[in-house]
C-alpha positions as CSV (number, residue, x, y, z in Angstrom):
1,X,58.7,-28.3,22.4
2,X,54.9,-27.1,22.7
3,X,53.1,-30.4,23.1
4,X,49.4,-29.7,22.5
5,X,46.5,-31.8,24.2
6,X,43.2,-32.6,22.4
7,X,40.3,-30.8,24.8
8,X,39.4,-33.5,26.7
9,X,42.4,-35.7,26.7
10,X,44.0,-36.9,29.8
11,X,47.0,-37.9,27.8
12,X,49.7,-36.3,30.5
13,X,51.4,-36.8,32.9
14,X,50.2,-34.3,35.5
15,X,50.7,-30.1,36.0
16,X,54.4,-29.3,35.6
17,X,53.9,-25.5,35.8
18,X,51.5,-22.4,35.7
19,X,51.5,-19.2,33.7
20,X,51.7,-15.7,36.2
21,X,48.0,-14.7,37.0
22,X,45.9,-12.4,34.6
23,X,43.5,-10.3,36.0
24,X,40.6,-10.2,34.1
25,X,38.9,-7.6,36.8
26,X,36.9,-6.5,40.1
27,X,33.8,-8.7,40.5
28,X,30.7,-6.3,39.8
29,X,29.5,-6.1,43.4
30,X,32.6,-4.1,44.2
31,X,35.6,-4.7,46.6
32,X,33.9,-5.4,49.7
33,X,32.9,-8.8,47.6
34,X,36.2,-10.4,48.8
35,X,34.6,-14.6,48.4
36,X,33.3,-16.1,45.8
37,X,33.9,-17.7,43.1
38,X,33.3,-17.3,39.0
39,X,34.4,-19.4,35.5
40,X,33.4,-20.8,32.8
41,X,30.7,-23.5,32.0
42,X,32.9,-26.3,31.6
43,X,30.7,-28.7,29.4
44,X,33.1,-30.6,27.3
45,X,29.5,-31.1,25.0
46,X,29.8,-27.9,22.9
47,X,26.9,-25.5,23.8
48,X,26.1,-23.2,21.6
49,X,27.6,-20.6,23.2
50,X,30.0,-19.7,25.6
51,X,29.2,-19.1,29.4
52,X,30.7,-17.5,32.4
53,X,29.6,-16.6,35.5
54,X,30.5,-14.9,38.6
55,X,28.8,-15.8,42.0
56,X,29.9,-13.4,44.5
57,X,29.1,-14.0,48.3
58,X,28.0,-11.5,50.5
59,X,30.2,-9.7,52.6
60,X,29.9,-11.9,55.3
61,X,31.8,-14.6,53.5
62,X,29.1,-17.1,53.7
63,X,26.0,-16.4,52.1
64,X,25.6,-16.5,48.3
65,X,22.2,-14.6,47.0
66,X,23.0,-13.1,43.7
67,X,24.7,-14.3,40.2
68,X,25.5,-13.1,36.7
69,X,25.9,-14.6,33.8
70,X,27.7,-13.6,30.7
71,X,26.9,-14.9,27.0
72,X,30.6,-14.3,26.2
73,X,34.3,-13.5,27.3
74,X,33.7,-9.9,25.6
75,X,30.6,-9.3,27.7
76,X,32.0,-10.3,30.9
77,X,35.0,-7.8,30.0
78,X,32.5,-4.7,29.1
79,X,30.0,-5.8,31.6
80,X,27.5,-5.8,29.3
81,X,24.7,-7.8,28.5
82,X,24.6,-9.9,31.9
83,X,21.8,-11.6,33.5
84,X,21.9,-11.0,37.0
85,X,19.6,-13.7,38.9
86,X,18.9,-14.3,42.7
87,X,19.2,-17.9,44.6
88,X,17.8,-19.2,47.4
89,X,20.7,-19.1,49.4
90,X,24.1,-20.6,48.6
91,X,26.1,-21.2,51.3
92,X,30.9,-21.0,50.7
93,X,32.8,-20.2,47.4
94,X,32.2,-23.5,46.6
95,X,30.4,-23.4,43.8
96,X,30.7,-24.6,40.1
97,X,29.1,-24.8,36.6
98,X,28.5,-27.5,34.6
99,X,26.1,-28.2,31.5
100,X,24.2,-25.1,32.5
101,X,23.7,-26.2,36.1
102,X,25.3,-24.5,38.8
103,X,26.4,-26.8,41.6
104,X,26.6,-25.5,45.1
105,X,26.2,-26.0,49.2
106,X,23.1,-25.3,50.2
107,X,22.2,-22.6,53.3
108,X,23.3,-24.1,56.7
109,X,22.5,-28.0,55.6
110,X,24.4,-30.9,54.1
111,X,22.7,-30.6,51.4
112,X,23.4,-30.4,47.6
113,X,22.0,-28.1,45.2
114,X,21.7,-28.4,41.1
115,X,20.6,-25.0,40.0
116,X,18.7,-24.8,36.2
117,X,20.7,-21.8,35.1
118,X,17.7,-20.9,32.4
119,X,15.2,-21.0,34.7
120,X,16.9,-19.8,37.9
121,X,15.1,-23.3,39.4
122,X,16.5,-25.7,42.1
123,X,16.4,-29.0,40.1
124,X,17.9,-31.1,42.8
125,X,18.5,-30.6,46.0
126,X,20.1,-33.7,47.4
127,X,22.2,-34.6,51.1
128,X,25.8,-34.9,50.7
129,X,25.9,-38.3,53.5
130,X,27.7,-37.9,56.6
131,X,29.4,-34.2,55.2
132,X,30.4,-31.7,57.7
133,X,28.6,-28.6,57.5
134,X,28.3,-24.9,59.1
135,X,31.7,-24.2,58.5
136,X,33.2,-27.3,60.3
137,X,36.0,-28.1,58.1
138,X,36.5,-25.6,55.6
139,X,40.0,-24.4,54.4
140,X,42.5,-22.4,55.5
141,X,42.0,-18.8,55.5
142,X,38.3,-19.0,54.1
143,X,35.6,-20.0,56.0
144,X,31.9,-21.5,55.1
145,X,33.3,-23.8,52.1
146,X,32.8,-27.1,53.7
147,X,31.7,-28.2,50.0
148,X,33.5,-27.8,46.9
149,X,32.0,-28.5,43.7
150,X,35.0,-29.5,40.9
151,X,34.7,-30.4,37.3
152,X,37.4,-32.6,35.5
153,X,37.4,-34.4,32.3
154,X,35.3,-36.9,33.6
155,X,32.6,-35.1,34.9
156,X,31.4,-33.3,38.7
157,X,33.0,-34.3,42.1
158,X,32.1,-33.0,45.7
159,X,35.5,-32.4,48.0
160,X,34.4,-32.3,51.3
161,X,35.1,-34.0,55.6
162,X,33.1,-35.9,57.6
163,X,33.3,-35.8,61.2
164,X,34.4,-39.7,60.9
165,X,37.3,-38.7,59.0
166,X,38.3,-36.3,61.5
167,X,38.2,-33.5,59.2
168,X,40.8,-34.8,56.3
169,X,39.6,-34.9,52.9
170,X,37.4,-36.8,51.0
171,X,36.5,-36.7,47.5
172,X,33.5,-38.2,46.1
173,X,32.9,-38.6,42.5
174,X,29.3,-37.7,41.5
175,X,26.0,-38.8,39.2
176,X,25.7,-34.7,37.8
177,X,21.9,-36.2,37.1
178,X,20.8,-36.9,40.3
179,X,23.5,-35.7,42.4
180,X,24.1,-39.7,44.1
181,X,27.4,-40.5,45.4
182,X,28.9,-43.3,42.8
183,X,32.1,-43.8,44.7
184,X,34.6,-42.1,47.5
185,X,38.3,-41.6,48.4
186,X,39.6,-40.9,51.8
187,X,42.7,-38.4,51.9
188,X,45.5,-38.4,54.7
189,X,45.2,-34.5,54.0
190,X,43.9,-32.5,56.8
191,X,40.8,-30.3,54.8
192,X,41.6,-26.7,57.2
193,X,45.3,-27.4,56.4
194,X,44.9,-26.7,53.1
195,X,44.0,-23.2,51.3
196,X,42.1,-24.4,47.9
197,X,41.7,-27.8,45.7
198,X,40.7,-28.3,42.1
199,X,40.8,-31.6,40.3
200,X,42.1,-32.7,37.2
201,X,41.4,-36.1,35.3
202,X,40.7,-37.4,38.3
203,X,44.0,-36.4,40.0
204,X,42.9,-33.9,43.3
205,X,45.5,-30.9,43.5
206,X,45.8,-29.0,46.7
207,X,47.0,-25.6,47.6
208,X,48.5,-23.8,50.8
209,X,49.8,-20.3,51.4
210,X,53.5,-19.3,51.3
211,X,52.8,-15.7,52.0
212,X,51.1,-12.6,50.7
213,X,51.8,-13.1,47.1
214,X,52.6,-17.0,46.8
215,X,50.7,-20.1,47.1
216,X,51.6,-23.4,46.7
217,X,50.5,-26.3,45.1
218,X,52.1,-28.7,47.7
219,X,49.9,-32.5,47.1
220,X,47.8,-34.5,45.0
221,X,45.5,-37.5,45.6
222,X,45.1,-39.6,42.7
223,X,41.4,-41.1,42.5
224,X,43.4,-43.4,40.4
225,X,45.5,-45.1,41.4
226,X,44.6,-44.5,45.3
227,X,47.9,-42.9,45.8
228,X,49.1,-39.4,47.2
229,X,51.9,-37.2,46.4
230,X,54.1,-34.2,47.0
231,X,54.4,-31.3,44.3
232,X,56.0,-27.9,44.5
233,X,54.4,-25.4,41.9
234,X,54.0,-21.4,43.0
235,X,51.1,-20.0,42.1
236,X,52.0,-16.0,42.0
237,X,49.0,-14.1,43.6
238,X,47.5,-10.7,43.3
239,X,46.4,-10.1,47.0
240,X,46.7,-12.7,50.1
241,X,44.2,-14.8,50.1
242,X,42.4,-17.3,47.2
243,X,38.7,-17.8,48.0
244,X,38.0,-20.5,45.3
245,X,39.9,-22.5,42.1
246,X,37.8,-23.8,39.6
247,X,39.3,-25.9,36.9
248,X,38.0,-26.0,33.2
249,X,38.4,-28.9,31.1
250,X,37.5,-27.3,28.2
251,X,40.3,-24.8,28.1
252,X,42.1,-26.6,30.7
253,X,42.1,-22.6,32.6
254,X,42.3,-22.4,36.5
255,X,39.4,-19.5,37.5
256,X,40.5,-18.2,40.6
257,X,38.7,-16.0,42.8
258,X,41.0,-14.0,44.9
259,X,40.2,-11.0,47.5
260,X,37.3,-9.9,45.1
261,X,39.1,-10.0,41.8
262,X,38.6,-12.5,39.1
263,X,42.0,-13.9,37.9
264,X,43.1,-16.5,35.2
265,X,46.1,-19.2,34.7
266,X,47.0,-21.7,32.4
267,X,48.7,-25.1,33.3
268,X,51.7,-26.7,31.4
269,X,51.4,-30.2,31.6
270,X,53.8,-32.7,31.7
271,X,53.7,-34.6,28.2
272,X,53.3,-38.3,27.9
273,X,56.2,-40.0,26.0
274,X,55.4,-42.8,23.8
């Protein structure tokens, strides 16, 4: 039975499985673009139009410059009709959208920045306390992404280390306004031992390779209930290694980044019984 969720609604039990991959295409900076990270503005508000956007880094893995954003699905497909903008330096394939902001590390600092996608102006730039930087703790097979920006159904979160922590993870749920820390969680899950996380209704999922073509989603933290779990769900992969997952609440669509490509997948979810 197809069980369908209102957009929004965390009324389920959790990710049960995940479609194969599609490949929507190459990023447009070419294959030497291998990190980054790209999806689609996931404002649960309806906006008048659609938006994604693709934020290659540079070829050294660390330093994002450049974006493009696309008024529509079709556009980003033909390539067509794209705004292509310039930031004061980005820093990991951390980055995500939300309500026309784009959320990201900023350049070799602790700091947060809260881009104003219709200007192409830093609105807030804000330090993330204690958070490792500079590629301290980043994950597993990608470096420079000491801070990853999620979106859930509840709004923006921050997963990140401190060197207190000794490098596992911590999650810290965040005022999209101003960028403030409202509250954190401390993980037993070493941060470099894991390849990729994304977060749903509050539940953090984390990935790790099983080889070339497989990943894993292997735990969970749920902000919760303060408890942590084991899964097992294979991700099939195009090439070896994923540079970024962003989840959208909206279309409830993991936008993966991986070796340069830009690849969807939907999530079953397990449903509630009443």
């Amino acid at each position: 039975c197809i069980f369908s969720l209102l957009t929004g609604s965390c009324g389920h039990g959790g990710i049960v499985n995940i479609s194969q991959p599609y490949v929507v295409q190459l990023n447009w900076r070419g294959f030497s673009f291998k990190y980054g990270s790209w999806g689609r503005d996931s404002s649960l508000r309806t906006p008048q139009k659609d938006l994604y956007w693709v934020a290659p880094l540079n070829p050294d893995g660390r330093l994002l410059e450049s974006y493009r954003l696309h008024n529509s699905y079709d556009d980003l497909l033909l390539l067509k009709n794209a705004r292509e903008l310039n930031i004061q330096y980005g820093e990991g394939s951390g980055t995500a959208v939300y309500n026309n902001f784009m959320y990201y590390n900023v350049y070799n600092s602790r700091d947060m920045g809260k881009l104003n996608l219709n200007t192409n102006t830093l609105a807030v730039r804000k330090t993330l306390p204690n958070a490792a930087y500079s590629n301290r703790f980043s994950y597993a097979g990608v470096g420079w992404q000491d801070m990853d920006f999620a979106v859930d159904e509840s709004g923006l979160w921050v997963i990140y280390s401190t060197e207190d922590n000794k490098g596992k993870v911590m999650i810290s749920k965040l005022n999209e306004t101003t960028l403030d820390v409202l509250h954190t969680w401390n993980t037993r899950q070493y941060k470099p031992s894991i390849s990729n996380a994304f977060i749903i209704c509050g539940v953090l999922y984390a990935t790790r390779p099983v080889n070339t073509r497989k990943e894993e989603i292997f735990y969970t933290y749920d902000t919760n209930t303060e408890q942590e779990g084991k899964i097992s769900i294979i991700m099939d992969k195009m090439l070896e290694t994923i540079q970024s997952i962003n989840y959208n609440p909206s279309d409830r669509v993991l936008y993966v980044y991986n070796d340069g490509y830009l690849v969807k997948y939907n999530l079953i979810f397990q449903p509630v019984l009443h």
